[in-house]
C-alpha positions as CSV (number, residue, x, y, z in Angstrom):
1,X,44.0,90.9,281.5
2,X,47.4,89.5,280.6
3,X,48.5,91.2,277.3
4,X,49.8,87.5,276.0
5,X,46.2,86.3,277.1
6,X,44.5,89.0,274.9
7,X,46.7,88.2,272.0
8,X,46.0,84.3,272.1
9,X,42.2,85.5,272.2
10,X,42.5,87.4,269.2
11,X,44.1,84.9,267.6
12,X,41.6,82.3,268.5
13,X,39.1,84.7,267.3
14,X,40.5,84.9,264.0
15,X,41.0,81.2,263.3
16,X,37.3,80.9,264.1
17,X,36.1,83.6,261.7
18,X,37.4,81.4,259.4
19,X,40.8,82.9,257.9
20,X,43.2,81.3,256.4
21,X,45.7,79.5,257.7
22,X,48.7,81.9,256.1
23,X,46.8,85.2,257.3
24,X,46.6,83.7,260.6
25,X,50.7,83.1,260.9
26,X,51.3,86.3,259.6
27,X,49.1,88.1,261.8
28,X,50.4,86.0,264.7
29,X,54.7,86.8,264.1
30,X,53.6,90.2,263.4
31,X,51.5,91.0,266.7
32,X,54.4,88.6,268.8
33,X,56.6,91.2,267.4
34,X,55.1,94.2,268.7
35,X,54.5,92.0,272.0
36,X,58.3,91.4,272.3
37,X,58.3,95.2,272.2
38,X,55.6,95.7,275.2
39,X,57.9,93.1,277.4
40,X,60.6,95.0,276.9
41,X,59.1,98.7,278.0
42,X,57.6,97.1,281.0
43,X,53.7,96.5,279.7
44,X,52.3,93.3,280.8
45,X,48.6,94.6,280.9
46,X,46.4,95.1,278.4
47,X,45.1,97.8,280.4
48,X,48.6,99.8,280.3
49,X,48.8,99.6,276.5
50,X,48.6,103.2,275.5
51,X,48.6,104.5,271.4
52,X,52.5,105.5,271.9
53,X,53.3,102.2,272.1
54,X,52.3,101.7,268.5
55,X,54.4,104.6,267.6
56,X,57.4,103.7,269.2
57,X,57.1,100.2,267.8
58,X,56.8,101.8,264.0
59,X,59.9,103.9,265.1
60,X,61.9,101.4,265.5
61,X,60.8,99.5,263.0
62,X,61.7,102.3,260.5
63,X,65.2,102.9,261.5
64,X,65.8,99.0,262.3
65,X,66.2,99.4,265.7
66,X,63.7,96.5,266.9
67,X,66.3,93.8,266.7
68,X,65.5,91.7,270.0
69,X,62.4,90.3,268.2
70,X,62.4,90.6,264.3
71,X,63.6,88.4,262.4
72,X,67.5,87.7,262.2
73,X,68.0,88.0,259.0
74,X,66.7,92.2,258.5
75,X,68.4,93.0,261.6
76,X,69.8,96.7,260.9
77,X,67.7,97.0,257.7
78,X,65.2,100.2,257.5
79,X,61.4,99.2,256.7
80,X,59.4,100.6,254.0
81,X,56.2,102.4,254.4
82,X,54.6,99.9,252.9
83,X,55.8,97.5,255.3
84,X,55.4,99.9,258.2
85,X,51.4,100.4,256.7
86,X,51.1,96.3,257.4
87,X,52.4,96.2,260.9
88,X,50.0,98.9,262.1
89,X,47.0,98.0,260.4
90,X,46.9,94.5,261.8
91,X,47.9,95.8,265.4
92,X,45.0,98.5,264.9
93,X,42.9,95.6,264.1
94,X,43.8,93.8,267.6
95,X,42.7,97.3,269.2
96,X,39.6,97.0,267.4
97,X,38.7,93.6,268.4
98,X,39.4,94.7,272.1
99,X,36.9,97.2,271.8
100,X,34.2,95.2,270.2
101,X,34.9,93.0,272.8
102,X,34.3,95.2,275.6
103,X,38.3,94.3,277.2
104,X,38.9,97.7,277.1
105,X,36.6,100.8,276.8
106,X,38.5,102.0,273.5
107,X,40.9,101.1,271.1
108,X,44.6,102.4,272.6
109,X,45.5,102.8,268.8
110,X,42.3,104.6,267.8
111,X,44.3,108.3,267.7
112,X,47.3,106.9,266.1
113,X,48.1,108.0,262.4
114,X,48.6,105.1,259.9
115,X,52.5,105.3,258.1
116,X,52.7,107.0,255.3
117,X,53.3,104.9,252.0
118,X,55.6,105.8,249.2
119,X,54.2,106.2,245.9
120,X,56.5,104.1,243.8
121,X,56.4,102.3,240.5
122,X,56.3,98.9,241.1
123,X,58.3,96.5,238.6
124,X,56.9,94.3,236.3
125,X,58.4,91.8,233.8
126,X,59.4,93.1,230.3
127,X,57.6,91.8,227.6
128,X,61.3,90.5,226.1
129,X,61.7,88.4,229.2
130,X,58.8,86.9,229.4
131,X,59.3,85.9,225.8
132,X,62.5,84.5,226.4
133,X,61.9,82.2,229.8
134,X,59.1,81.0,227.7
135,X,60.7,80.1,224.7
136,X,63.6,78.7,226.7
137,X,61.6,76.3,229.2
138,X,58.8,75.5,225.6
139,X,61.6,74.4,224.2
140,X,63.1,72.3,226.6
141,X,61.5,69.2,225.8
142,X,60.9,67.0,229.1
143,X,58.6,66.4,231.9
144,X,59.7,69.4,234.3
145,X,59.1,71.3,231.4
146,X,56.0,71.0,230.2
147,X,55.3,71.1,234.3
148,X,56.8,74.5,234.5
149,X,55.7,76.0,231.5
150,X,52.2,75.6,231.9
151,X,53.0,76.9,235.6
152,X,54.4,80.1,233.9
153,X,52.1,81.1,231.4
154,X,48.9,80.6,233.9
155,X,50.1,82.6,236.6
156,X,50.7,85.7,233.8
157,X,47.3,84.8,232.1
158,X,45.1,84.8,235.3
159,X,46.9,86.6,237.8
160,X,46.0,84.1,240.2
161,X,48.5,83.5,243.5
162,X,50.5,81.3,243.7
163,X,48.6,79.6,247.3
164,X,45.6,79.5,244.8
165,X,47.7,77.8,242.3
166,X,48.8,74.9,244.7
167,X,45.2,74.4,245.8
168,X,43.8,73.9,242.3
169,X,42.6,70.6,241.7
170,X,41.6,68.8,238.4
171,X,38.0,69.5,239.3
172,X,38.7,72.8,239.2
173,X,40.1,73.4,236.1
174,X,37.7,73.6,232.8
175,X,40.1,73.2,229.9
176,X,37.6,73.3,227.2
177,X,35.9,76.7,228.6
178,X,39.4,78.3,229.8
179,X,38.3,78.8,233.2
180,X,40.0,78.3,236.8
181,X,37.4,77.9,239.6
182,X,40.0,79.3,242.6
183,X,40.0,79.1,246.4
184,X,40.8,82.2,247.3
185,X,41.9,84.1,250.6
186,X,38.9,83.7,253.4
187,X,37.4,80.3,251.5
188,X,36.2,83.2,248.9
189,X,35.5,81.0,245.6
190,X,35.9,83.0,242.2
191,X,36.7,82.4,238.4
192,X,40.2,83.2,236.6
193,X,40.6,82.7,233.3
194,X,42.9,82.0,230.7
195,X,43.4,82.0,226.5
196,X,44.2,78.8,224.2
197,X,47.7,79.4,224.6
198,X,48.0,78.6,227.9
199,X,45.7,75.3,227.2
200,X,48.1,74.1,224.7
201,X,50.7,74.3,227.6
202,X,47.8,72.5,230.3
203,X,47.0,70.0,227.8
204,X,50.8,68.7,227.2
205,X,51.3,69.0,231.0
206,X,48.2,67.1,232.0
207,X,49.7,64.1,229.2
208,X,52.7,64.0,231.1
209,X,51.8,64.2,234.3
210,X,51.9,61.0,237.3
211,X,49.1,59.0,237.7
212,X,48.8,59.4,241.2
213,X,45.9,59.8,244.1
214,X,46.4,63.4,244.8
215,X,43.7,65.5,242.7
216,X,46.0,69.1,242.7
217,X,47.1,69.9,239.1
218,X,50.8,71.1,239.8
219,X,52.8,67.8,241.4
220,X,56.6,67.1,242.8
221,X,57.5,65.5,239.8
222,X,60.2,63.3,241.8
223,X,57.7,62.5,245.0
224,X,54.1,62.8,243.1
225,X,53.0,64.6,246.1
226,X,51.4,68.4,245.4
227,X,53.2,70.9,245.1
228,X,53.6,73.6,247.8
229,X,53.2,77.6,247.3
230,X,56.6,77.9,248.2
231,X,57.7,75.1,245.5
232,X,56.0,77.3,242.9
233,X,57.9,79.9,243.8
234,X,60.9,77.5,243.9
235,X,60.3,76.7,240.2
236,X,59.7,79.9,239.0
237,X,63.0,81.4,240.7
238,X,65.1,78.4,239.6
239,X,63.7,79.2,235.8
240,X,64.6,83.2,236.1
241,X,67.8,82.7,237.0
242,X,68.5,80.0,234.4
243,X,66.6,81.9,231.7
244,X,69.3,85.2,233.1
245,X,66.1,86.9,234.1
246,X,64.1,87.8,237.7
247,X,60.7,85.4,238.3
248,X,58.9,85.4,241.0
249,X,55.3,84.4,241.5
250,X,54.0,88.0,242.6
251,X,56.2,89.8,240.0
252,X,53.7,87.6,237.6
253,X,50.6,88.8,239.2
254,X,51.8,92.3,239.2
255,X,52.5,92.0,235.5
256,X,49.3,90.2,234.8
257,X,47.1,93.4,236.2
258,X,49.3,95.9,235.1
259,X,49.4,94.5,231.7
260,X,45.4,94.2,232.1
261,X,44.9,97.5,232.2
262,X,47.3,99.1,229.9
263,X,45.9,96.4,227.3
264,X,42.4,99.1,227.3
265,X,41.1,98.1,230.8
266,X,42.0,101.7,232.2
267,X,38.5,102.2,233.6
268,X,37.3,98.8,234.4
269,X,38.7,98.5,238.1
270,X,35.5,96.5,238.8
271,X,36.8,93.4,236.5
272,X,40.3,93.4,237.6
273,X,39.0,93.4,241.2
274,X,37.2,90.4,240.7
275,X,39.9,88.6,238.4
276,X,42.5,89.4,241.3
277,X,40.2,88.4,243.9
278,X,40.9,91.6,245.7
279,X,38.2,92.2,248.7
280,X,38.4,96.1,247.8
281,X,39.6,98.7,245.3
282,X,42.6,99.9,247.0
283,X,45.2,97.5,245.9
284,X,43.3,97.7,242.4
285,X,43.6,101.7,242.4
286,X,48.1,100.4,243.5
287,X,48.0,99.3,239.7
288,X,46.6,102.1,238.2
289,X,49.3,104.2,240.1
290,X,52.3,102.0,238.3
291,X,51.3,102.5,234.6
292,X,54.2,104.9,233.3
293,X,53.7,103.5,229.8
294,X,50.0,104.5,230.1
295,X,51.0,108.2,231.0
296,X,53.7,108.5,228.7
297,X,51.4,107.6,226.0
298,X,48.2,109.4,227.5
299,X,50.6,112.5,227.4
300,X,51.6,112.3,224.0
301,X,47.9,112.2,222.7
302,X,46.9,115.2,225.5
303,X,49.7,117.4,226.0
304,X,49.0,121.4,225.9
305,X,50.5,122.8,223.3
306,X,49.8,119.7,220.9
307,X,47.7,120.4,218.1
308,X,49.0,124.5,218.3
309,X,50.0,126.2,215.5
310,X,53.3,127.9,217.1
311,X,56.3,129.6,215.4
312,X,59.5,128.3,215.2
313,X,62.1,129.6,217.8
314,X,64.0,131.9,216.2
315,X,67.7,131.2,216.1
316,X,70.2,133.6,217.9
C-alpha cells in the first residue's frame, strides 16, 4: 500500500471515531510532516517503513534540520522534548492503527523509545498581574469591556479552554447555580464552575450584549457573529499587552490548576482531572510537578534539622 494511501485511511478513521475537528488537523500537519520526511529518504511503501525512520525524523526535528516540510516560520529553531514527545506519540499511534488493522504484521515504531521530556517549571500569572489587567479592563467602562472582562475572569475561575469557551452557548450557562455545562475534546460533556465574582462580571456582560440569532455567549462585538478560539486568544493578548503584562488563554488555564492545588487541593488529582477535562492523570500529575511555592513552603514546615535543639556555631 501507498504510504499517502495509509495516511488518508487513518485519517478517515479518525474523523469517524468521532474526534474533533482541531485534533484531526493537528494530527493531519503533523503525520504530513513526517511523510515529507519518508518522500524524501526514498519510502513510498508502507511496507518499507522501518522504526529508524521515526528516529531520524525526531533527529532532525531536535536540531531543526527538517526544513523542507515544517513550517516556515521555526525553520532553524531546535524542538523541545515536549514537542518532540507530541510528534512521536501521534506517529506511534498511526503504527498502531496499522497493526489493528492488519496493513502490516506490526507496528514499525513498536521498538522505538519515546523522547525524553524536560522537567521544567511551567509559568503561570502572578497574582499582582492578574489584579492589575482586571482592574484595568473593570474599570474601563464600555461594551468591549464588560465583554472581555467576564472573558478573563472565567477562563481563571474554571480553567476551561478557550475552544470550550467559544462553543458555550446561553443554554449552557447556569448563572444562578455558577455552573458551565462544556463541550469538551471528543464530544465529552462535563461541568466547570465558577464563584459570584465572576457572575457579577457575566451578568453586566450578558446586559450589554447584541440581541442577535447566534446562541454562543462570547460575540464579535462589531459583526454579532460568535467569537472564534482564536479571537479569544486575540482579546486576551491585545489586553496583556495593554495592561504591560503576558495573557494568553493557556497561561490562564495553567494558572487556574496550578492555583487549584496550591489553594489545599495537593491530593485531590481526581477533581482537578475532571474540572480540566483531562482524559488521564498525566497532564494532572504536569501541575503537581510546577508548584515551587508549594515546596518552598512544604520545606519550611519539614526540613531536617527544624525543630533541633543545635548550638550556635562558634565564631573563629
Amino acid at each position: 500500500m501507498d504510504v499517502r494511501d495509509a495516511m488518508g485511511r487513518y485519517m478517515l478513521d479518525c474523523q469517524a471515531c468521532g474526534l474533533s475537528p482541531h485534533t484531526t488537523r493537528v494530527y493531519e500537519q503533523r503525520l504530513r510532516y513526517f511523510l515529507g520526511f519518508l518522500e524524501r529518504n526514498g519510502v513510498r511503501r508502507i511496507e518499507e517503513v522501518a522504526g529508524d525512520h521515526l528516529r531520524g525524523f525526531i533527529v532532525e526535528l531536535r536540531e531543526g534540520d527538517a526544513d523542507e516540510f515544517t513550517n516556515h516560520r521555526r525553520r532553524g529553531r531546535r524542538r523541545t522534548g515536549r514537542t518532540l514527545f507530541h510528534y512521536a506519540r501521534i506517529i506511534k499511534g498511526w503504527g498502531n492503527w496499522l497493526e489493528e488493522e492488519e496493513i502490516l504484521p506490526k507496528s514499525p515504531f513498536a521498538r522505538v523509545k519515546m523522547p525524553r521530556v524536560e522537567q521544567r517549571l511551567m509559568p503561570i500569572m502572578p497574582e499582582e498581574e492578574i489584579l492589575a489587567l482586571d482592574e484595568a479592563v473593570a474599570t474601563e467602562g464600555s461594551e468591549r469591556g464588560t465583554r472581555d472582562l467576564a472573558i478573563f475572569r472565567l477562563l481563571v475561575e474554571s480553567g476551561v479552554r478557550r475552544g470550550e469557551l467559544a462553543r458555550l452557548t446561553l443554554d449552557d450557562l447556569y448563572l444562578d447555580r455558577y455552573t458551565l455545562k462544556l463541550q469538551g475534546k471528543g464530544a465529552k460533556e462535563r461541568l466547570a464552575f465558577f464563584t459570584e465574582t465572576t457572575a457579577q462580571a457575566l451578568r453586566v456582560y450578558l446586559r450589554e450584549r447584541p440581541q442577535v440569532n447566534a446562541r454562543e455567549v462570547f460575540l464579535n462585538l462589531r459583526t454579532g457573529r460568535p467569537l472564534t478560539a482564536d479571537g479569544i486568544g486575540e482579546v486576551l493578548k491585545k489586553r496583556g499587552d495593554s495592561a504591560g503584562v503576558y495573557c494568553r488563554p493557556h497561561l490562564l488555564r495553567r494558572t487556574f490548576a496550578t492555583r487549584y492545588l496550591m489553594n489545599g487541593h495537593e491530593t485531590n488529582l481526581i477533581s482537578l482531572q475532571k474540572l480540566l477535562g483531562h482524559s488521564s492523570l498525566d497532564m494532572v500529575r504536569q501541575y503537581v510537578k510546577m508548584l515551587p511555592v508549594d515546596v518552598e513552603r512544604e520545606y519550611s514546615k519539614y526540613a531536617p534539622l527544624n525543630g533541633l535543639d543545635l548550638r550556635e556555631p562558634a565564631t573563629v
